[in-house]
N, C-alpha and C positions, 0 to 999 in steps of 0.2 A: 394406442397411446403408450408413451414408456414413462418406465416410473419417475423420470426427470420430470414430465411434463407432467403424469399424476401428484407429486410433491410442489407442483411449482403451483399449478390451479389450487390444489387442496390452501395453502399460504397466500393466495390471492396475490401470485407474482406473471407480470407480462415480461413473459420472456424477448417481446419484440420491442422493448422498452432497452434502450441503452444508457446506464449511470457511469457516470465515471467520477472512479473512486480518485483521490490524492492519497501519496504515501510519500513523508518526508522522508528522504534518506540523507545521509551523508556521500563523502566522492567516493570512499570506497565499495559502497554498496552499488552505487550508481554505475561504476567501472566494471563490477560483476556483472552485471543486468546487461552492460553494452555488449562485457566479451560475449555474452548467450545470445547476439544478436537480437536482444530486445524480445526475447521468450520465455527467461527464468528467472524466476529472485534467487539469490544464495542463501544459502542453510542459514538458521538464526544463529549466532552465537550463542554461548552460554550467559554472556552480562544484557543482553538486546534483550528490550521489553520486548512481550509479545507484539506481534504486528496490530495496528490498528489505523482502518484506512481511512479518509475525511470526506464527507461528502461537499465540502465545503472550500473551495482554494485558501481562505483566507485561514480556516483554520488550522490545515496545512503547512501556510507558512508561518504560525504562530507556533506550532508545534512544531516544527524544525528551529525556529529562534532559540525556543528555548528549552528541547530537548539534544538536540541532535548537535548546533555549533557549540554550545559549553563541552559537550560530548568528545568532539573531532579538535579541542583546544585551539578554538579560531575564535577571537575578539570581535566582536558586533561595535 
């Protein structure tokens, strides 16, 4: 057993379980991610709140309304 999988049982996590998370981004983040072929996020800026991901689509896109387009100066 490796310590991934001792840490993951020890936490009562099923590693054969798949979540998927939401992360609102803006287009330029989004554009970063494409050029890495859809395998990296870009470094955080210095003004970028910490990442925080949604388990939720909905609230995702509520946290993109209204963090991220006031953000990127695009009118809702």
């Amino acid at each position: 057993m490796t310590d991934h999988d001792q840490s993951a049982a020890a936490l009562g996590v099923d590693d054969s379980v798949t979540v998927t998370l939401w992360r609102p981004v803006g287009q330029g983040e989004l554009d970063a991610v494409a050029s890495s072929r859809w395998r990296a996020w870009p470094l955080r800026l210095p003004d970028q709140p910490i990442f925080s991901a949604a388990l939720d689509r909905r609230l995702a896109v509520r946290s993109c309304r209204e963090r991220i387009v006031p953000a990127e100066g695009v009118d809702t």
